[in-house]
C-alpha positions as CSV (number, residue, x, y, z in Angstrom):
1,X,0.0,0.0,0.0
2,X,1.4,3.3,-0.9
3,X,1.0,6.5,1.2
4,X,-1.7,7.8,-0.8
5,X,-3.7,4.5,-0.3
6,X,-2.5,5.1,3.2
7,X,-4.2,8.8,3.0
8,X,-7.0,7.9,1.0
9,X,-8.1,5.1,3.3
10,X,-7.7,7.6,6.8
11,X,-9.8,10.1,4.8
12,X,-12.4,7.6,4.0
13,X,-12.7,6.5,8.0
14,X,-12.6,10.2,9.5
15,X,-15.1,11.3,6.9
16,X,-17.6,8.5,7.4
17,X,-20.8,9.3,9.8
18,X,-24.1,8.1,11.0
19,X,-25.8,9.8,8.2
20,X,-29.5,10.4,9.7
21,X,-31.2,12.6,7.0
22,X,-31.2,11.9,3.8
23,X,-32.1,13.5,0.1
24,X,-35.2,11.9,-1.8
25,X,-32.6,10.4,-5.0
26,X,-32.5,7.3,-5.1
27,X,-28.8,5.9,-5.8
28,X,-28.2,4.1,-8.8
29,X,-27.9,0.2,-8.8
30,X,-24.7,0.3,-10.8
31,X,-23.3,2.1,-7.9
32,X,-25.0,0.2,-5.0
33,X,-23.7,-3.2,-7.0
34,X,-20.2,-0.9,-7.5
35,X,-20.1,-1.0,-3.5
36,X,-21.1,-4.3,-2.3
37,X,-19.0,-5.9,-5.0
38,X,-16.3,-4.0,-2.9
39,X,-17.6,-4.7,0.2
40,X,-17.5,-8.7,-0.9
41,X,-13.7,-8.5,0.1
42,X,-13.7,-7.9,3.5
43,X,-11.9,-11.4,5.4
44,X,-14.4,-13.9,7.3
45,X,-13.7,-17.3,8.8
46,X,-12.2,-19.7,6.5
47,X,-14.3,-17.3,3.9
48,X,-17.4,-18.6,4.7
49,X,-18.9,-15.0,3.9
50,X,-21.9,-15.6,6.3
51,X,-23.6,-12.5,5.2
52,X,-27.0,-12.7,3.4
53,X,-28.1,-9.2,2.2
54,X,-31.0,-7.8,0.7
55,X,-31.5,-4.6,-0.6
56,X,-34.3,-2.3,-1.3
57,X,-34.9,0.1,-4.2
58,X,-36.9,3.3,-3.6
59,X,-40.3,1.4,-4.2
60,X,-39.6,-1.2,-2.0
61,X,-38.4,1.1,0.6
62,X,-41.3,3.0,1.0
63,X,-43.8,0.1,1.8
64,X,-41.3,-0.9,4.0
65,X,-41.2,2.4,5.7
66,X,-44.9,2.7,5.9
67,X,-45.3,-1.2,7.0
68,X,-42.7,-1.5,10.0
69,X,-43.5,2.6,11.1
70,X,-47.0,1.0,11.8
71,X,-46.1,-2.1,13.0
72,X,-43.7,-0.8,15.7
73,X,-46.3,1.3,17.7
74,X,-47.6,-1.9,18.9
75,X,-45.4,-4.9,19.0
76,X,-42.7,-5.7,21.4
77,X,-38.7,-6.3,21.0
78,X,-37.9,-9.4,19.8
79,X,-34.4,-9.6,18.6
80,X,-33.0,-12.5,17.2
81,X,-29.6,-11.8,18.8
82,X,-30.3,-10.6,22.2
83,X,-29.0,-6.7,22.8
84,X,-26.4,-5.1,25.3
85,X,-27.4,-6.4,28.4
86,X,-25.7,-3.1,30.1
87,X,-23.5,0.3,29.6
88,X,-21.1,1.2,32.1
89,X,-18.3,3.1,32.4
90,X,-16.6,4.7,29.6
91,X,-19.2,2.7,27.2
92,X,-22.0,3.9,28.7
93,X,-20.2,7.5,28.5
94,X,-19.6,7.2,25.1
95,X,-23.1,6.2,24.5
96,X,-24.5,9.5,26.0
97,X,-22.5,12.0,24.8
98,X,-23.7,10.2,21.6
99,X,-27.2,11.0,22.2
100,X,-27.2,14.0,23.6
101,X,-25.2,15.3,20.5
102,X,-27.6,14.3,18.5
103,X,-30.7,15.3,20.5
104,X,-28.6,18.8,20.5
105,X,-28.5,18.6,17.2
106,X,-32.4,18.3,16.5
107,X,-33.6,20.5,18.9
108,X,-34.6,18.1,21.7
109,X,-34.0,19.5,25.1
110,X,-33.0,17.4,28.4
111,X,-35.8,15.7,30.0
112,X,-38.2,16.0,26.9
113,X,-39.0,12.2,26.6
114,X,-41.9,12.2,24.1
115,X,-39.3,14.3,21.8
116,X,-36.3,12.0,22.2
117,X,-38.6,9.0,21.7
118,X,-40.3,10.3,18.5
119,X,-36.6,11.2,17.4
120,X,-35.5,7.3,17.9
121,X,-39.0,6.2,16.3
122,X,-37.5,8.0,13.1
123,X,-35.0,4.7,12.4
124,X,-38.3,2.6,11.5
125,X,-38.8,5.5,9.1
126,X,-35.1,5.1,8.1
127,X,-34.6,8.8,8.5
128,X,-36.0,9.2,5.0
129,X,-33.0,7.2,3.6
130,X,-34.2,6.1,-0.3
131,X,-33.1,2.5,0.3
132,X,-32.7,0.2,2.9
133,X,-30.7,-3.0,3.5
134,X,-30.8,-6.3,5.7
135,X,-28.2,-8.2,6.7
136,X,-28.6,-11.7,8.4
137,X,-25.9,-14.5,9.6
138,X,-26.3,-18.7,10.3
139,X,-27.4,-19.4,13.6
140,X,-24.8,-22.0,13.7
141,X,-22.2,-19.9,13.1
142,X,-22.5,-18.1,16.1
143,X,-20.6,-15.1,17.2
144,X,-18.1,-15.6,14.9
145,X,-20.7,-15.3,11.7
146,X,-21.7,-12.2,13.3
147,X,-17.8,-11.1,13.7
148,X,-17.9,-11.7,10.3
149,X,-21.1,-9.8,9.2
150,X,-20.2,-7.1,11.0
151,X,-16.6,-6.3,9.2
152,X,-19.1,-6.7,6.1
153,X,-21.1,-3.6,7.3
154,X,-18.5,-1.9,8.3
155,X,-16.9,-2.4,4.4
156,X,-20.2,-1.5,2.9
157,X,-20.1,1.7,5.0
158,X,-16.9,2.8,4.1
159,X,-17.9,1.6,0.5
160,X,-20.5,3.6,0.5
161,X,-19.0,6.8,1.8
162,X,-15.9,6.8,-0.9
163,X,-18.8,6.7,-3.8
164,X,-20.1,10.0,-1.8
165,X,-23.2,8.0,-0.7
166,X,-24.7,8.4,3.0
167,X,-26.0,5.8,5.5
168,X,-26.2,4.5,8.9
169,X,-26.6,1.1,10.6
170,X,-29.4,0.4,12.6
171,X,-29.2,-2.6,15.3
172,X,-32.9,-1.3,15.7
173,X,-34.4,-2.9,13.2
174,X,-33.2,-5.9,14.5
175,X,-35.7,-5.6,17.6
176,X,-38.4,-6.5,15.4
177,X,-36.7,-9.7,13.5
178,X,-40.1,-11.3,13.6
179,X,-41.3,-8.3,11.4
180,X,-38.5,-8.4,9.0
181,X,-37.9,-12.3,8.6
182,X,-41.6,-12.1,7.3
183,X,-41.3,-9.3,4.7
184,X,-37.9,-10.2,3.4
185,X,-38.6,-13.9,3.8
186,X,-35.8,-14.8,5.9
187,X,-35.1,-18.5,6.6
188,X,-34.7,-20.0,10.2
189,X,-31.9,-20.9,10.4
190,X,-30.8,-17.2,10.0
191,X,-30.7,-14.3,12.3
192,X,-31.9,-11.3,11.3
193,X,-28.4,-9.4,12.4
194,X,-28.6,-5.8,11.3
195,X,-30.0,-3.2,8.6
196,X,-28.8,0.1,7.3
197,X,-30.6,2.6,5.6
198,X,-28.5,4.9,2.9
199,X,-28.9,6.8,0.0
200,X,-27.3,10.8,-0.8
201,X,-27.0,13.2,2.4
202,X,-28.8,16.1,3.4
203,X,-26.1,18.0,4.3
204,X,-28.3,21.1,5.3
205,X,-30.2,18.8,8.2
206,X,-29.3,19.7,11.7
207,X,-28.7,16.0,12.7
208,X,-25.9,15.9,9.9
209,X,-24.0,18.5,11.2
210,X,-22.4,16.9,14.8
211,X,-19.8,14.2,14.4
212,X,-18.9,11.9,17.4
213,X,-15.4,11.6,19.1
214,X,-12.9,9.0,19.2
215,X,-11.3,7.4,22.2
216,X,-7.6,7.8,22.2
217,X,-5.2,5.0,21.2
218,X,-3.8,5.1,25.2
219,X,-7.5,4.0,25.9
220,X,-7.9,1.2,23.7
221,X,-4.8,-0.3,22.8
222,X,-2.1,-2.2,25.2
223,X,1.3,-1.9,24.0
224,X,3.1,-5.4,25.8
């Protein structure tokens, strides 16, 4: 790797953000196909490339959208892959000055828990995203198929962002796997894992305008 693959690839990673408000174009398949035949890369166990993905046009999207927006105001988490059983510490940190950036962002104020909840009810509506994607891994492969799936994501992300195109993953969607194994047909012996929603970024919305922070390497890394 040279130093401007070196530069090019730190660009890539720094640039890259939850994008959470989105312009109504749809992206062209050439260039979705462009990024998930990059994407296809990415290492896995004994490259087993547990990932099953499917992807929504515009069309598709918006009955989505409408469907699961509806369907969340009554049913109850069922995830597949059970969430975070806790925060603490510097995670649960991390997490808050997440939220509260964003809340800042959007106008929510402290205490306001209809607004903050209606602002998190906006992932079922992907944030207005043009197309959405699913991501699901074998049930027998364990943790180490979702390892896998999620250096996919992350490679789709970063695929997506060098072709100028915005998204953000949502473990949210994931709650209601019941919901999504129906309408995508999922088989299973699959978990539903993980979606994202994508398409070009409104760079003029508020909630596009914050970026997160980054732990330091003297946090995360042990030099032995």
């Amino acid at each position: 790797m040279t130093q401007s693959d070196c530069d090019a690839l730190g660009a890539i990673l720094r640039r890259r953000y939850s994008c959470r408000a989105f312009l109504p174009d749809p992206v062209p398949k050439p260039v979705i196909e462009a990024a998930l035949g990059d994407a296809q890369h990415v290492p896995s166990w004994c490259n087993s490339q547990p990932w099953q993905v499917h992807v929504c046009g515009a069309e598709e999207t918006e009955r989505l959208r409408a469907a699961l927006y509806e369907h969340v105001k009554t049913a109850s988490h069922a995830p597949d892959i059970p969430f975070p059983q806790a925060y603490e510490g510097a995670y649960k940190d991390r997490r808050r000055e997440c939220g509260w950036q964003l809340y800042d962002a959007v106008g929510v104020a402290k205490g306001d828990r209809e607004a903050s909840a209606q602002q998190m009810r906006e992932n079922f509506r992907f944030f207005g995203a043009p197309h959405f994607l699913l991501i699901t891994t074998p049930k027998k492969l364990g943790p180490y198929g979702v390892l896998d799936c999620g250096a996919y994501l992350t490679a789709v992300l970063l695929a997506f962002e060098a072709r100028g195109i915005g998204a953000v993953p949502q473990a949210a969607v994931a709650s209601y796997s019941g919901f999504m194994r129906n309408w995508f047909n999922v088989p299973e012996d699959r978990d539903v894992l993980v979606g994202a929603s994508f398409g070009y970024a409104d760079s003029a919305h508020p909630a596009n305008n914050f970026r997160t922070t980054r732990a330091d390497l003297a946090q995360v890394v042990d030099w032995r």
